[in-house]
C-alpha positions in Angstrom: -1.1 8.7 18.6 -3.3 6.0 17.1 -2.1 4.0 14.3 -4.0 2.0 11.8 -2.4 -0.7 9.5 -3.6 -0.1 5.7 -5.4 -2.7 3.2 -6.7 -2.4 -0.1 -9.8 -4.3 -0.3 -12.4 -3.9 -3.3 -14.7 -6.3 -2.3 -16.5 -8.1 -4.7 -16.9 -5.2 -7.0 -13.4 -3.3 -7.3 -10.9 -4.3 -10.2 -7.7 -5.9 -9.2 -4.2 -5.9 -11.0 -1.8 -8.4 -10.8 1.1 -7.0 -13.2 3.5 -4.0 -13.1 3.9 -1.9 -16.4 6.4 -3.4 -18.6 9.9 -2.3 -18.2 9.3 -1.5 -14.5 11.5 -2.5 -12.4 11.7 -6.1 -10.7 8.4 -6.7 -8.0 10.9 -7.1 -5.4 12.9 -3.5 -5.6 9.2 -1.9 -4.5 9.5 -3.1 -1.3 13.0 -2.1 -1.0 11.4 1.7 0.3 14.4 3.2 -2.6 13.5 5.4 -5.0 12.2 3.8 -8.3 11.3 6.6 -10.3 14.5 6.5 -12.6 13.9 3.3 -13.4 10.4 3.4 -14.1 8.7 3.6 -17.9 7.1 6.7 -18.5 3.5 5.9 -20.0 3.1 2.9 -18.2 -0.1 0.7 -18.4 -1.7 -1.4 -15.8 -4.3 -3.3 -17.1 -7.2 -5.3 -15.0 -6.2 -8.6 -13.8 -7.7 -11.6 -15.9 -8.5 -13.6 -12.8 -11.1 -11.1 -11.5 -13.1 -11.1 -14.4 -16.2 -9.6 -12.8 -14.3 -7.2 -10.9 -14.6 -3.4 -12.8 -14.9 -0.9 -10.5 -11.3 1.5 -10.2 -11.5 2.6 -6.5 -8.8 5.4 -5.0 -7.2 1.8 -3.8 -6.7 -0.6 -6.4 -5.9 -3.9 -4.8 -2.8 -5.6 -6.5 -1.5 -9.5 -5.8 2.0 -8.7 -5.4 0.5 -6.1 -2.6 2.0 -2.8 -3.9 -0.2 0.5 -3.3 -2.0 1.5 -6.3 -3.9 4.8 -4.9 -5.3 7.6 -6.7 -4.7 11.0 -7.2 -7.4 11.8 -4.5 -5.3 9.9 -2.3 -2.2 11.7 -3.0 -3.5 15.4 -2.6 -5.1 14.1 1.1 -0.9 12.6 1.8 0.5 15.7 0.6 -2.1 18.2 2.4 -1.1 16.0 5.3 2.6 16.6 5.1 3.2 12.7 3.8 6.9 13.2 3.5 9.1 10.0 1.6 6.3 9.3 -1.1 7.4 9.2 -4.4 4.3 8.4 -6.9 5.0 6.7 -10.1 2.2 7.7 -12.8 0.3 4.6 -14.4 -2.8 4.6 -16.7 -5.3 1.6 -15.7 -6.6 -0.3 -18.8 -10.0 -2.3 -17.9 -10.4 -6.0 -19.4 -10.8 -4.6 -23.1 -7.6 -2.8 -23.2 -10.0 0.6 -22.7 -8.5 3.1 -20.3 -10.1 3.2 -17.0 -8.0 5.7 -15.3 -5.1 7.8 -16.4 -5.1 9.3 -12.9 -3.5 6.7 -10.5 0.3 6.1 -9.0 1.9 3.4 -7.3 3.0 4.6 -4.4 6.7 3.6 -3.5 7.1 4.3 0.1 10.4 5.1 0.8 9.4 5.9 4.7 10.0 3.2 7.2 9.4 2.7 10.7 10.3 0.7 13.6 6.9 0.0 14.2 6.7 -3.9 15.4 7.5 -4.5 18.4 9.5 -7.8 17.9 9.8 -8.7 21.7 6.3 -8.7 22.5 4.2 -9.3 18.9 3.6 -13.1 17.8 4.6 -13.6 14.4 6.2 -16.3 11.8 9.5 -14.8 10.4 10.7 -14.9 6.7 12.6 -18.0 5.8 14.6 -16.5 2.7 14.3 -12.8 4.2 15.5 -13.6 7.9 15.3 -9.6 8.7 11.5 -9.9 7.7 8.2 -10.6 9.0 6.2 -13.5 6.9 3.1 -12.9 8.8 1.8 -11.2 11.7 -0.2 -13.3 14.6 -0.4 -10.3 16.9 0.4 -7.2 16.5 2.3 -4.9 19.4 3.2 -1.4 18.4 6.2 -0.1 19.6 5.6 3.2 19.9 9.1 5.2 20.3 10.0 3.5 17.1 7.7 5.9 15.0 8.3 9.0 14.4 5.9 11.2 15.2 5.8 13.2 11.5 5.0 9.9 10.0 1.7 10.1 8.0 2.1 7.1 6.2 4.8 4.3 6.4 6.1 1.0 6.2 7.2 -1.3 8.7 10.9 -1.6 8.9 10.8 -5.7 9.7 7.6 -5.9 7.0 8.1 -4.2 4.4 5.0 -4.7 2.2 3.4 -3.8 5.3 1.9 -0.1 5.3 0.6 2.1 8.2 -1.3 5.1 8.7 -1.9 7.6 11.4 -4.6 9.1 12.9 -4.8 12.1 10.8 -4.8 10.3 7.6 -7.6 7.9 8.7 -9.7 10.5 9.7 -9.1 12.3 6.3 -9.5 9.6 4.1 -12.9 8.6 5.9 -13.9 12.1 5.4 -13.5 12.6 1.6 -14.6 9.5 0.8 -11.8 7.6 -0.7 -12.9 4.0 -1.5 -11.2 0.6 -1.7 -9.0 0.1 1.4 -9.9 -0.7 5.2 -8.0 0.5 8.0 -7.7 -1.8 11.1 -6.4 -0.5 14.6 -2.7 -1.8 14.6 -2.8 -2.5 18.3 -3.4 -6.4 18.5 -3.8 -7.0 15.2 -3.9 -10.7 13.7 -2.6 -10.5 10.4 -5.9 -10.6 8.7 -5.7 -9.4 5.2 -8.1 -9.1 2.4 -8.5 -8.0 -1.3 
């Protein structure tokens, strides 16, 4: 099975967001891979990130600074007519640098499925000073490949947890309807090059 690791990019065109709704909670829990929805506000608003100015367009990925998926409901009908299991989608309208709504039909997505997925033997990599269980960043990337189940649409790795992967199936479906505002790199080998 061929595995791909998963980053929003919008270019120079595609909005960014840089907040969580208020009364979410805390940035840190949503890479914890626990369920959130309990705790988060219905109604929520994300609006476009001040900083980005320029940067309007609401792609099926929105990129976010913290590094949270922001994906749209395209996105979720693909992961659910692929069998995603362990995705819990948290509803969130998107409000565009004049407080207008720019989308009342994205989620983040709160992957709750990890994977054993780095192969921390062989890959090169700089480990978390605070976190000592987690991956800062990735020099070279070696899949370990019994350490993923073979279900798994979409996941997170279990030693980088604000790191998402996806498989074959949903690559080839996301290229095929279109979905905008994310690039998928081949995991084998990969250098930890990330982008917005």
């Amino acid at each position: 099975m061929n595995y791909w690791v998963l980053l929003p990019a919008g270019g120079d065109e595609g909005a960014v967001l840089d907040a969580l709704p208020q009364g979410s909670p805390d940035s840190w829990h949503f890479f914890d891979g626990v369920p959130l929805a309990s705790k988060f506000p219905q109604g929520g608003t994300m609006e476009f990130s001040p900083n980005f100015l320029e940067q309007r367009t609401v792609f099926d990925f929105v990129p976010h600074i913290l590094g949270m998926l922001v994906v749209s409901i395209k996105v979720r009908q693909i992961l659910e007519s692929l069998g995603a299991e362990d995705c819990e989608f948290l509803p969130v309208t998107i409000l565009d640098h004049k407080n207008k709504v720019a989308s009342r039909e994205h989620f983040i997505l709160n992957l709750l499925n990890s994977q054993d997925v780095i192969d921390m033997e062989k890959s090169k990599y700089k480990i978390n000073r605070l976190a000592k269980t987690q991956i800062a960043r990735i020099q070279h990337l070696v899949l370990k490949q019994d350490g993923i189940d073979a279900k798994a649409v979409i996941f997170r790795a279990r030693t980088k947890m604000n790191q998402y992967f996806i498989n074959q199936a949903a690559h080839d479906a996301f290229a095929k309807e279109g979905v905008t505002g994310y690039m998928a790199v081949p995991a084998p080998g990969w250098d930890g090059f990330d982008v917005y």
